[in-house]
N, C-alpha and C positions, 0 to 999 in steps of 0.2 A: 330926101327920103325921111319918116317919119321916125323917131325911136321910139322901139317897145318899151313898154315897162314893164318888169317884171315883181311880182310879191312876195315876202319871204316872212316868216311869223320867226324869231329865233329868242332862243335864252340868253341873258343876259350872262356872263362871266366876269366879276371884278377884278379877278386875278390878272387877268389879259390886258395886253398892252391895245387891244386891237379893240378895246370893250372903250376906252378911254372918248375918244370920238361919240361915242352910241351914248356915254351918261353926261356927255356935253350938251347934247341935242336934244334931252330929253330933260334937262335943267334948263336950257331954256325954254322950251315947250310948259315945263313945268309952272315957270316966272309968268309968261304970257295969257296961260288960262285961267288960272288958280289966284284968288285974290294972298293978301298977301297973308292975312293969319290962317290962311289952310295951304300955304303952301310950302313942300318939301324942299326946297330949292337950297335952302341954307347947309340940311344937315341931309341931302341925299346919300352921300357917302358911306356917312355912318347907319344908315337904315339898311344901305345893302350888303355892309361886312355882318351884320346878324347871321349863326350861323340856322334860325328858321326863315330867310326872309329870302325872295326871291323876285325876278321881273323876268315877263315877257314882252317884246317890242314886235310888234309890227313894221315893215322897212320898204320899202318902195324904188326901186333900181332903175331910175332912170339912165337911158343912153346903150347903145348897141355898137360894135363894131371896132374896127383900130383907130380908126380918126378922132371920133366921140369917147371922151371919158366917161367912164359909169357912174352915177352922183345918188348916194342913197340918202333917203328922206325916212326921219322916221314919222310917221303917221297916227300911232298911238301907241298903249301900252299899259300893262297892269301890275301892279304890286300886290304882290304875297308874302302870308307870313303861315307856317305850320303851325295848328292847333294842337297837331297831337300825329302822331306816323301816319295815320289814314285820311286826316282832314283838314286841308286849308282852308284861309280865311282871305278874300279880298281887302287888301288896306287902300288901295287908291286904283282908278280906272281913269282913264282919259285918250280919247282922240284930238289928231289936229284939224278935224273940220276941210282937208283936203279935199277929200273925194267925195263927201256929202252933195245929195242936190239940195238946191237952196230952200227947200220946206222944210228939209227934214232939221231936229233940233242937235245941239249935240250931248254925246251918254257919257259925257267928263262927269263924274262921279266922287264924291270921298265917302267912303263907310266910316 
């Protein structure tokens, strides 16, 4: 039988034990797209204990049922940072090129 997959867009939380896995994945996703003088990889951390700074991930849930363990993939994700109480600002975008068809390019980004 086939497993679903399922999508889930969530906020990142650094406080959490549970977030610890999600900015693993995402360092290295980080390391792999991004050449090395643009990329965050070094000082991730400290860019997300800012308290204007924020990320959303995209997440991918492979595997259904008792037998199959559930395997989440994160797929992309974006950095934010508040300008001001009403207005944020994109610092970094990036997808993993997963689920792309092969024409299309990818929208990994730095402002």
């Amino acid at each position: 039988m086939a497993a679903a997959a399922a999508a889930a867009i969530s906020e990142l939380d650094s406080c959490r034990r549970e977030s610890r896995g999600a900015i693993e994945q995402i360092v290295r996703m980080e390391k792999r797209i991004f050449p090395k003088h643009e990329s965050m990889a070094k000082f991730f951390d400290e860019e997300l204990r800012k308290k204007n700074a924020g990320l959303l991930y995209a997440k991918v849930t492979n595997g259904e049922g008792e037998e199959e363990e559930e395997e989440e993939e994160i797929v992309g994700y974006v950095m934010y940072s508040f300008v001001t109480s009403l207005c944020a600002s994109i610092t970094k975008l990036a997808d993993g090129n997963v689920f792309l068809a092969p024409n299309f390019e990818s929208s990994s980004r730095t402002c």
